[in-house]
Structures are given as C-alpha cells and as structure tokens.
N, C-alpha and C positions, 0 to 999 in steps of 0.2 A: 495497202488498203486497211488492215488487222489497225494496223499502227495507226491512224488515223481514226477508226471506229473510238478503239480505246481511248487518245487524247479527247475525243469530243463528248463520251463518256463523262469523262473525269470533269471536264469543264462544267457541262451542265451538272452532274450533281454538287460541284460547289457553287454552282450558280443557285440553287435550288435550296442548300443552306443557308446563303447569304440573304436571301430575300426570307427566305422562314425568321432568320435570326430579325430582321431589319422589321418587318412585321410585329414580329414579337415583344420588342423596345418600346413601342409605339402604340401597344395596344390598351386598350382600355372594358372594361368590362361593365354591364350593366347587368345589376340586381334587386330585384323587391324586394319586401319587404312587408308583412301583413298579418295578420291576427285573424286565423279564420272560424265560423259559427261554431265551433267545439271550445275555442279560448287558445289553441295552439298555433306558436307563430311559424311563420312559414317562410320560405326563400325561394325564389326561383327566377330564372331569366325572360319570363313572360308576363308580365301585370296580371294581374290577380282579377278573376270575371267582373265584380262589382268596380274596378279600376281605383279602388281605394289605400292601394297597396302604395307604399315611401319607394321609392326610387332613390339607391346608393348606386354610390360611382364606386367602383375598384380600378384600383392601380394597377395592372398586371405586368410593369415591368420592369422591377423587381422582385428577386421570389418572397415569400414569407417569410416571418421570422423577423429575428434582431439582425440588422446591418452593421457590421463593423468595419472602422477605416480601416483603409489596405495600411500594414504595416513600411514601414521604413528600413532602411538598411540598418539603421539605428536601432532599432526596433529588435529586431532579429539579433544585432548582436549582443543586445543586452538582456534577451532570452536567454541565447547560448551561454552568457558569461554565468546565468544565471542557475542554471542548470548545471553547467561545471560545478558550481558552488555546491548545488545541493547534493553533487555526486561523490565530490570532495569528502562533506561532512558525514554522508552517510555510509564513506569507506571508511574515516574514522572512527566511529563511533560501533562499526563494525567489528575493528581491528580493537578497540576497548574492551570491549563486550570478550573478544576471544583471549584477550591476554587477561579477563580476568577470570574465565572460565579455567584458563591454564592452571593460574596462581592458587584458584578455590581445588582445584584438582592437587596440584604438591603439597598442601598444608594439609590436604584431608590425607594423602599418604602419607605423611610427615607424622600427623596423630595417631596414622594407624602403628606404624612400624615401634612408635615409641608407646602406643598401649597394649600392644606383644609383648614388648620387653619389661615393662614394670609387669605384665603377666605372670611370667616366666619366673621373676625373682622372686614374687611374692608367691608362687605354686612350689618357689623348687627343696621348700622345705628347713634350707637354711638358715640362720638367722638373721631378722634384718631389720634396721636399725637406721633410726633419723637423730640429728644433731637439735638438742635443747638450746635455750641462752643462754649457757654457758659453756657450750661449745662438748659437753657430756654425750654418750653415746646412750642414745633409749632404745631400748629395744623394743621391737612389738610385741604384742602377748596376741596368745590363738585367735582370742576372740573379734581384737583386730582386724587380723591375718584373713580370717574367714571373711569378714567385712572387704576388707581392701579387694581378696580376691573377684566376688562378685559387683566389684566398683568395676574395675579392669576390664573383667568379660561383658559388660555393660558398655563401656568405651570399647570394647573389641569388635562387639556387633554393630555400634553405629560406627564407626570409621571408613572400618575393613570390609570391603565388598564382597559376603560372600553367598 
C-alpha cells in the first residue's frame, strides 16, 4: 500500500505541473492604464473609479526581456571553435609577453655584469687606455678617470639590483 500512496503522489503532483505549465502558455493578462487628479500615471489590474483608464493586453507567455533563437548545433560549434581561437591567441600572446620579459631580464644582467667590469678597470688604478685612428694607444688622464668612474657607478645602480 506505501508503494502505491507514493506512485499516486508523484502522478498527481506532475499532473499538477502540467496543467500550471499548460495554464501559463495560454495566459494573458489585463492592465490599465490612467493619469490620476495629481498628473501621476497609474497601472493596475482593476479600471480606474471614473472608468477612463486604456486598457492593455499583456502577453504573458513568454517571459520578459529579448527572445533569442534557440541555437543550432551549428551554432555551438562555431562558438566552441570560436573560443578555442581566442584561448589559442591569448596563450600566445601570453607565452610573448613572458619570453620577453625573460629576454628584458638577461640583457639587463648582461649590462649589469659588464658595468662591474669596466667599474673595476677604471677604479683599479692602473693604466687605461683606448685606441685613436690610428690604431695609437691614448691613455686616460685622472680627470677623465674620475669622470668615467662615476659614468660606471651610475650604470652600476641602474642595472644591478641592489
């Protein structure tokens, strides 16, 4: 007997859906419409006392809003393909972005490591000395030397992370 309560349960309550839904397809709605002695206009589903109120029909079955066709299988696939696309590009564009972040990273160690070294050569007292156009050896004079130094620890602080 359980067993049979419950199957007649279940039937009626989707009996009970179908007819709400079936109802609801079908239904139509009626609204005024009216401008009352203040100047403020009004809506309601009972005509308005003086019965001067417009009388609109509502559709109610469909809900509000924009309707759009049901899509297509077509449709869908040429979302999906669509979307691969843009996931495609935006892994590229990704993977750009980081191989050039790499690249801007080794050229700035790159600059740093070599404005140590000309550091180094022009602090370590020695003499040092560039090639004229004619292949002549010039040496630097202090004044230079003093100069070039603070060129160096100038590129030493923008390069080098410290």
């Amino acid at each position: 007997m359980p067993n049979f309560a419950s199957r007649r349960a279940v039937i009626l309550r989707a009996l009970s859906h179908l007819a709400l839904g079936v109802l609801a397809l079908g239904a139509q709605a009626t609204v005024y419409k009216w401008v009352d002695e203040k100047g403020v206009t009004q809506y309601s589903e009972s005509p308005p006392p003086d019965g001067k109120g417009k009388k609109i029909e509502l559709d109610t079955s469909t809900p509000s809003g924009v309707l759009r066709p049901a899509l297509t299988p077509e449709d869908w696939k040429q979302r999906d393909l669509e979307f691969k696309k843009r996931k495609l590009e935006r892994e590229r564009e990704e993977e750009s972005m980081r191989q050039n972040t790499e690249q801007n990273a080794t050229a700035r160690r790159d600059r740093c490591i070599y404005a140590q070294q000309e550091l180094n050569v022009v602090q370590s007292g020695r003499p040092v000395y560039g090639m004229n156009e004619r292949g002549e050896k010039v040496y630097m004079e202090d004044d230079a030397r003093a100069h070039a130094i603070e060129v160096w620890r100038k590129r030493v602080e923008i390069y080098c992370d410290k």
